[in-house]
C-alpha positions in Angstrom: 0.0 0.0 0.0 1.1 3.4 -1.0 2.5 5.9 1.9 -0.1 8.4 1.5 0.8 11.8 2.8 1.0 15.8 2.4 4.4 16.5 0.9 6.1 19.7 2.0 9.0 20.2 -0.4 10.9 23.9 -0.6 12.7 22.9 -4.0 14.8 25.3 -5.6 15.0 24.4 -9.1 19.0 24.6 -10.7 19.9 25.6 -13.6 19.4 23.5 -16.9 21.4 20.6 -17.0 24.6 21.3 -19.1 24.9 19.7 -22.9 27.2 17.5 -25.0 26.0 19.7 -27.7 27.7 22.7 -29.7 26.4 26.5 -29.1 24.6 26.6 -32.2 21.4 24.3 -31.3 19.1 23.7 -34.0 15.9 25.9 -33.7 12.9 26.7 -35.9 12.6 29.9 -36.9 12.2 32.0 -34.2 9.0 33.7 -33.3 8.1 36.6 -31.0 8.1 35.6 -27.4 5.0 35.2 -25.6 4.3 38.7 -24.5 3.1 37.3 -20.6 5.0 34.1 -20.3 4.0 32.5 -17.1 6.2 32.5 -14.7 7.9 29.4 -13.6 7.9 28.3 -10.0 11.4 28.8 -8.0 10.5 26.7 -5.6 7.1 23.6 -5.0 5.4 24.6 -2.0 2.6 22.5 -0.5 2.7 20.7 -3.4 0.1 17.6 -2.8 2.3 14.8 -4.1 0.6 11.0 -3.9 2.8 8.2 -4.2 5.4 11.0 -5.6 2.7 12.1 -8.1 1.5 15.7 -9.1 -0.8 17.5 -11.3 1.3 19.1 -14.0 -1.6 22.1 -14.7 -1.4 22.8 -10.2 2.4 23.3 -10.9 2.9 25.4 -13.9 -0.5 26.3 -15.8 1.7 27.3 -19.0 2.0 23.2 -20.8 -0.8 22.5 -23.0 -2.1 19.3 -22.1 -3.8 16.7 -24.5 -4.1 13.5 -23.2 -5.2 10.6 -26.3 -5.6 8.5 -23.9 -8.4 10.0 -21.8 -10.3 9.8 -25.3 -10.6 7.7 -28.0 -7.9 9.4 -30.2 -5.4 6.6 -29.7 -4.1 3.5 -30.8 -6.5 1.3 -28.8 -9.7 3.2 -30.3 -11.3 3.6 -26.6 -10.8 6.0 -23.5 -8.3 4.4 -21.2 -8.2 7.2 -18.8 -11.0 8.2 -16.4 -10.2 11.7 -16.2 -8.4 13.7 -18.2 -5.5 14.6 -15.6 -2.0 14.8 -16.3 -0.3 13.2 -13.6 3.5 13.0 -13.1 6.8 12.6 -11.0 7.5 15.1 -9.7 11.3 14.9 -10.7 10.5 15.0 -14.1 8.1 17.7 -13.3 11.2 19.7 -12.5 13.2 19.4 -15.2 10.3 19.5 -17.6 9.4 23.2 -16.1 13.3 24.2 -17.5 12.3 22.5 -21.0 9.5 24.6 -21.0 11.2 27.5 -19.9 13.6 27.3 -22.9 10.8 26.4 -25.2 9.1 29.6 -23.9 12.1 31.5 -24.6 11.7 30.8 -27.8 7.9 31.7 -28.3 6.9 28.0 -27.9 5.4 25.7 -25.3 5.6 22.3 -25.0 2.4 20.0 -25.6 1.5 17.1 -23.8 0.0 13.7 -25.3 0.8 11.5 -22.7 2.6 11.4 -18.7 2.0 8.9 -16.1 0.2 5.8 -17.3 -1.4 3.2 -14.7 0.0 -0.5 -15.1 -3.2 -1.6 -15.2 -4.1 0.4 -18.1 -1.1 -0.4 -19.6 -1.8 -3.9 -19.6 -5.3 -3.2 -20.4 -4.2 -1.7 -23.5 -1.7 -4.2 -24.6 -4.6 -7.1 -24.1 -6.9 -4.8 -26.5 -4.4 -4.7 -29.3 -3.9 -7.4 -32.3 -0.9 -9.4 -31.9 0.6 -7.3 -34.9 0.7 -4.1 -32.9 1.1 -5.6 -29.1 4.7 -4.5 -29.3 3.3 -0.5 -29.8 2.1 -0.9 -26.2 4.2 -3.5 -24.4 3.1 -5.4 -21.7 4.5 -4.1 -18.2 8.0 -5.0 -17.0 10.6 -3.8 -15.2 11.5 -1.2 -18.1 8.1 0.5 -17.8 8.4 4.5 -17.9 5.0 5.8 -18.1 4.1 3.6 -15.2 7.0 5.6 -13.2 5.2 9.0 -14.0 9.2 9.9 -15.1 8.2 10.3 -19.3 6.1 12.3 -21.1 5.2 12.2 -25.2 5.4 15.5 -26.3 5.4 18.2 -28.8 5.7 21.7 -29.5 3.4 24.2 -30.4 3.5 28.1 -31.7 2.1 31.3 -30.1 -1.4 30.4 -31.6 -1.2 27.1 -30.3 -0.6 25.3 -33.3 1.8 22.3 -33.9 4.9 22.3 -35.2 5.4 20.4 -38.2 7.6 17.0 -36.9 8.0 13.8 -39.0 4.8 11.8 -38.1 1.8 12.2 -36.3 1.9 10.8 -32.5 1.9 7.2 -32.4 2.3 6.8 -36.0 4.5 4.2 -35.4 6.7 3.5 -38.8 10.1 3.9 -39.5 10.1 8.1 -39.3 8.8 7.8 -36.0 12.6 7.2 -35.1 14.8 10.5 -33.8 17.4 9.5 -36.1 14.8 9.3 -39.0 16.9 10.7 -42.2 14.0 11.1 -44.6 12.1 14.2 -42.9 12.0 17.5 -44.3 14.6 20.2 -43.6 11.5 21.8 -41.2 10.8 18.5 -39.8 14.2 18.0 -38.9 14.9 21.3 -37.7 11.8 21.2 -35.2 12.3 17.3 -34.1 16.4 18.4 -33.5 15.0 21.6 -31.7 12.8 19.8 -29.2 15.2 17.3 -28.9 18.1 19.6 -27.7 15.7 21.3 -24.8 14.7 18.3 -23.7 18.3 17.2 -23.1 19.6 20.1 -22.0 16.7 19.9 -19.4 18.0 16.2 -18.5 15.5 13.8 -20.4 16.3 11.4 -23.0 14.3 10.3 -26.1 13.3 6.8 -27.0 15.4 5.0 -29.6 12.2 4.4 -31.7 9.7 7.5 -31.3 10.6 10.9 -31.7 7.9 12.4 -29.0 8.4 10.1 -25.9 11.3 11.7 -23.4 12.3 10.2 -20.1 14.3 10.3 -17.1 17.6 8.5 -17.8 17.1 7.4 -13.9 13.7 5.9 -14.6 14.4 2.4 -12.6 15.3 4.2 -9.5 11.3 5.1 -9.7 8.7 2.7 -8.4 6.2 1.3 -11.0 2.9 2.4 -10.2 -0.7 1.9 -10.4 -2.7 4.7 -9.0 -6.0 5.3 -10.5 -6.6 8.7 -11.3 -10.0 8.8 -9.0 -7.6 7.8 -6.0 -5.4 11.3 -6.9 -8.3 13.0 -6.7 -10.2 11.8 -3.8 -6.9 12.1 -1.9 -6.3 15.6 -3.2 -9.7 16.6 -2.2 -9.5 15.1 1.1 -6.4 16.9 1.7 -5.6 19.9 -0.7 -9.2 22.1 -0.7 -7.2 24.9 -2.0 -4.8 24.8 -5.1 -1.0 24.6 -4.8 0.6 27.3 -3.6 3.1 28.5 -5.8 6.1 30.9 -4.9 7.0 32.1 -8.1 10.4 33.3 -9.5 11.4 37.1 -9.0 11.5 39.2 -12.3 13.8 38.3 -14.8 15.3 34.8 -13.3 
């Protein structure tokens, strides 16, 4: 059974994680910067965490969230999720608030398809599938991510909220789907490089095979998990009646 407690953590976030990578990232075009960007917290106070989980949206209200998998957009065909929260370590919370922060910089924000998955929905989905596309959704084992809450599957999208143009649709699932995929366009590229080089600079690491899911290179350190998302939220309304409260970083840090 799951320790089950309010979680007090005064967190000041460091700097973004340092890069093999030359100066000269590869970025789109660049855009005007958000005229009010949001500004990110300097530090998680009264965060309500469950098992080490927290709602993104309570943290930093600036990702746009659309989870597939709390409707039938996805490769199962049906609603896996019950609600549509997005649920995540907070770890990777962190150092996904300095991906956005860069993205931001930028005139971008990052979107999210998916974050923590349930093992049980995990295996759910894997049972639903064809034997032809089981291995799209694998069954749970030890190397599970989603069911850590440490990775996300993500894009990026411009001031008017619109996607920007990357290789494949999410969970296309064919040989461009890889990071390495040679065959893009020079705008693909560009964008699927750019995203890739925040993301790592923030301290994730892509998937061998799919260009939009990032994780925590420390994933097995992280318990696999199966919280329901109705447990989150009877806990949080049990114990949280008022939203986080957020300290948020002085002008111009």
């Amino acid at each position: 059974m799951y320790i089950l407690g309010l979680t007090l953590l005064v967190t000041t976030l460091s700097a973004c994680n340092s890069s093999n990578q030359s100066n000269a990232d590869p970025s789109p075009t660049p855009v005007t910067q958000f005229a009010e960007q949001p500004s990110l917290p300097k530090s998680l106070d009264e965060v309500y965490a469950y098992a080490g989980l927290i709602e993104l949206k309570q943290v930093d209200p600036s990702f746009v969230i659309d989870l597939k998998n709390a409707t039938a957009d996805n490769i199962t065909g049906m609603v896996q999720y019950e609600h549509d929260l997005c649920l995540i370590n907070i770890d990777a919370a962190k150092a996904l608030m300095k991906a956005q922060k860069l993205a931001m910089a930028d005139g971008y924000r990052i979107k999210i398809w998916d974050a923590y998955r349930p093992l049980s929905v995990q295996a759910a989905m894997n049972a639903s599938l064809p034997d032809d596309k089981k291995h799209f959704v694998p069954a749970p084992s030890n190397s599970s991510q989603h069911c850590r809450g440490i990775a996300v599957d993500i894009t990026l999208v411009d001031e008017n909220g619109d996607e920007l143009d990357m290789p494949t649709d999410y969970c296309e699932f064919t040989e461009a789907t890889y990071p390495n995929y040679e065959g893009a366009t020079e705008t693909q590229t560009k964008n699927r490089e750019y995203l890739k080089s925040i993301m790592t600079k923030a301290g994730f690491k892509v998937l061998s095979t799919e260009w939009w899911h990032y994780y925590l290179p420390s994933y097995m350190n992280y318990e696999r998990l199966d919280v329901k998302f109705d447990d989150y939220l009877q806990y949080r309304e049990a114990n949280a009646p008022t939203p986080a409260s957020i300290s948020p970083s002085p002008s111009g840090t």
